[in-house]
VOGU-3710 file (C-alpha; in Angstrom, 3 decimals, decimal comma):
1> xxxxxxxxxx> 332,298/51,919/51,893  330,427/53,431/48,606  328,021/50,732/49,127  327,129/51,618/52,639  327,257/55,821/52,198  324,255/54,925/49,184  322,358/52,755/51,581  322,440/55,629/54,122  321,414/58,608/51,494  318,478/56,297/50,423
11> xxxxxxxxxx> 316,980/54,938/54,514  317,402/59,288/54,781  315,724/59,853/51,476  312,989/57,126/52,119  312,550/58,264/56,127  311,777/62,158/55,610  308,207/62,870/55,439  307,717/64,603/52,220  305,002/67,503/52,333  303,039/69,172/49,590
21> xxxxxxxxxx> 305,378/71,330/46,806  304,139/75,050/47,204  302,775/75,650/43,740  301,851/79,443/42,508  298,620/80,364/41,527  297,591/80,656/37,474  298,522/84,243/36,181  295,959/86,699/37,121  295,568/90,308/36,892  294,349/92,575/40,114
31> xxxxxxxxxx> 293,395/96,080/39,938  295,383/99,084/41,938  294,284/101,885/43,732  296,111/105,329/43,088  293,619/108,420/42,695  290,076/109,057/43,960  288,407/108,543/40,471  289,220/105,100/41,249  287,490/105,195/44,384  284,602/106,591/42,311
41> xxxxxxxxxx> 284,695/103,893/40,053  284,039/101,436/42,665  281,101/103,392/43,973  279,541/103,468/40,927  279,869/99,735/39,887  278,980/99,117/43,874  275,382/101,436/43,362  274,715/99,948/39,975  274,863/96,312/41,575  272,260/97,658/44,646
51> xxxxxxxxxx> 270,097/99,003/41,902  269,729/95,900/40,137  269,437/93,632/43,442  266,461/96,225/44,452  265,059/95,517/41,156  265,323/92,139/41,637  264,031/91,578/45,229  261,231/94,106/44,442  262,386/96,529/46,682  262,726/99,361/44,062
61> xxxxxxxxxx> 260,548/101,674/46,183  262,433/101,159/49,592  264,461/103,598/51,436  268,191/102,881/51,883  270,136/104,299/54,187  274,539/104,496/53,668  275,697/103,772/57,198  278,225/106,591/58,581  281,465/105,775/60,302  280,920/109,299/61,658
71> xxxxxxxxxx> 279,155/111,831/62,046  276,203/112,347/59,735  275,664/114,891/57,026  274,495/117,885/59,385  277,743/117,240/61,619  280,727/115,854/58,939  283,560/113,994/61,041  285,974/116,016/62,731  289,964/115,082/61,483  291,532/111,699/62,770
81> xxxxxxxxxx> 287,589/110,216/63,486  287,778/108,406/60,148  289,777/107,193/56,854  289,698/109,810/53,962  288,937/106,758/51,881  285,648/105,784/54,580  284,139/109,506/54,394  285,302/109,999/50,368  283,273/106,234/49,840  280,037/107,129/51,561
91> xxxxxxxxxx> 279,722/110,408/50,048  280,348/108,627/46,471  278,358/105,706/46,947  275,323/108,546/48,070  275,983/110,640/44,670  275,893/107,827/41,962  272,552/105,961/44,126  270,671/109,019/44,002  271,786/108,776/40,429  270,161/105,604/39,909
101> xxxxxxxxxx> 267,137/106,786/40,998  267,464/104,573/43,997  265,519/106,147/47,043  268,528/107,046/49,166  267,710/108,406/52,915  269,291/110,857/55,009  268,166/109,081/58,146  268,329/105,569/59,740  265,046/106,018/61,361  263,027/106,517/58,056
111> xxxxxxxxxx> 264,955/103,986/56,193  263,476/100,189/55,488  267,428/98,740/54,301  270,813/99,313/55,478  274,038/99,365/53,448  277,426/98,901/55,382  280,915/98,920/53,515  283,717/97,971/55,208  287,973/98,325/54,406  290,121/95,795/55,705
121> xxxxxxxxxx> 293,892/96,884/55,055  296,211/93,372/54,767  299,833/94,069/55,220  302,231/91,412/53,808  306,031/91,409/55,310  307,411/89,595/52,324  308,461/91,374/48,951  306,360/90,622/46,288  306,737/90,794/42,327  304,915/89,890/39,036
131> xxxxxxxxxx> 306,752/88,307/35,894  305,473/90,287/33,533  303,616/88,341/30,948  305,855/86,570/27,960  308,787/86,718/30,024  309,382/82,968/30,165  308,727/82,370/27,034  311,318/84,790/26,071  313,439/82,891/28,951  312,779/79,344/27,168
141> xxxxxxxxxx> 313,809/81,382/23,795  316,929/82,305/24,133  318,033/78,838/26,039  317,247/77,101/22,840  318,932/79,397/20,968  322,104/79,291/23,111  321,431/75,141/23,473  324,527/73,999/21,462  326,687/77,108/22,788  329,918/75,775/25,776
151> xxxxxxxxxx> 327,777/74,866/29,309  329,611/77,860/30,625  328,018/80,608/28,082  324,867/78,679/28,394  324,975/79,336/32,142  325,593/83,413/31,359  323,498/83,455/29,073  320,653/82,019/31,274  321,822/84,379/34,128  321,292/87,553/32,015
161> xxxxxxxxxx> 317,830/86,269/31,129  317,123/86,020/34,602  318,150/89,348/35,777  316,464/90,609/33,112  313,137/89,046/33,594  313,528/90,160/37,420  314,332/93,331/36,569  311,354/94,184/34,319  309,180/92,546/36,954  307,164/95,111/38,962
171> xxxxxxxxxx> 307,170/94,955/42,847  303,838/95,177/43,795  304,430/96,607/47,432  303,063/95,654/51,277  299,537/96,568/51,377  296,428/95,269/49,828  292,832/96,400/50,620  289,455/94,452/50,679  286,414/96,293/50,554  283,293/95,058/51,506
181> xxxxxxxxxx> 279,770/96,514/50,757  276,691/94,596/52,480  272,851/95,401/52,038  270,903/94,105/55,152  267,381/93,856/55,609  265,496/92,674/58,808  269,165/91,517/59,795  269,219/89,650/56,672  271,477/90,153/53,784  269,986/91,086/50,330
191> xxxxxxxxxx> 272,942/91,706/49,151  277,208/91,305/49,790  280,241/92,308/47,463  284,253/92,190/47,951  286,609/93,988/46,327  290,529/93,564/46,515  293,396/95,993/45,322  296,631/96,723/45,773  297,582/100,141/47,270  300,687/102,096/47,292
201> xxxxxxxxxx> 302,196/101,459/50,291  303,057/105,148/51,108  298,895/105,908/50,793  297,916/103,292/53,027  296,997/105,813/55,616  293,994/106,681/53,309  292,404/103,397/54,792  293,901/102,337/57,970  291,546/102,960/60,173  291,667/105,297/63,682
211> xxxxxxxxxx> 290,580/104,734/67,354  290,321/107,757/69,307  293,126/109,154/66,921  295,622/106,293/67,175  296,164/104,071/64,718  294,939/100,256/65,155  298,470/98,360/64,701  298,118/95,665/61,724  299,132/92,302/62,041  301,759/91,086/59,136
221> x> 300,087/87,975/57,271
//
């Protein structure tokens, strides 16, 4: 009867189609986005990569022109017609070109290049957290030092390391942004960046974007 119960675990074992093991990615760091200097910060590294690819396409004396989502600068958007972040970004990314010296436009008609940014909110359904780094190290620690201790402390032991190392982990919340800044030319792009943070998930209203005042539902991912 043994006999025949082992041949049947091995024709199941051998039978099931086996499929790739999920495996993690390598520990990485990603930046988050919790104030408008940060917002700031990405204009500024945004304009200083538009200067240099102007530079470098000799286009340092063309006019560039920060597509609106709204409005323009004589009429601002009215409330619920954009994102805070959309009209906060534009008016940034104008301050730190004209810093640059970059020769920034105030019309489309008069301008010889386009830039166009874009936000793309990403909501994930599942909870997420980061081990902090050294944690399983510290984990792989303290079973050694617990490796000639009775299997049932071992097991405590390794349960209080766990809960630990969960505990100290951070959640890292629902909603993730990628912003993308494009330079075209003659419907040709000189130039393309994307950016990706995480967001609080109680700010992501900053830039979920509106359609005639009703927000665009999200699809989970």
């Amino acid at each position: 009867m043994r006999s025949i119960l082992i041949l049947l675990i091995l024709f199941l074992v051998v039978g099931c189609t086996r499929i790739p093991q999920p495996a993690s990615y390598a520990y990485s760091e990603q930046q988050k986005m919790q104030a408008a200097h940060h917002w700031d910060v990405l204009a500024s590294d945004v304009a200083n990569q538009i200067n240099n690819q102007l530079i470098r396409s000799d286009y340092i004396d063309k006019n560039v022109f920060v597509k609106s989502s709204c409005g323009s600068d004589a009429e601002p958007c009215e409330r619920g017609q954009t994102t805070q972040f959309n009209e906060a970004f534009r008016d940034l990314l104008l301050t730190r070109l004209v810093g640059f010296g970059v020769p920034t436009s105030a019309e489309k008609r008069v301008a010889d290049i386009q830039i166009d940014y874009k936000v793309q909110v990403v909501y994930h359904a599942s909870d997420r957290f980061t081990i902090p780094t050294g944690s399983l190290t510290a984990l792989s620690a303290l079973v050694l030092v617990f490796r000639h201790a009775p299997a049932e402390l071992q097991l405590l032991a390794l349960a209080a390391g766990f809960d630990t190392m969960n505990s100290a982990g951070p959640r890292n919340g629902h909603y993730e942004v990628i912003i993308s800044t494009s330079m075209v030319a003659d419907e040709k792009y000189l130039f393309r960046t994307s950016d990706i943070y995480y967001i609080n998930d109680t700010d992501f209203w900053h830039y979920q974007n509106y359609s005639n005042g009703k927000t665009i539902q999200m699809v989970s991912l």
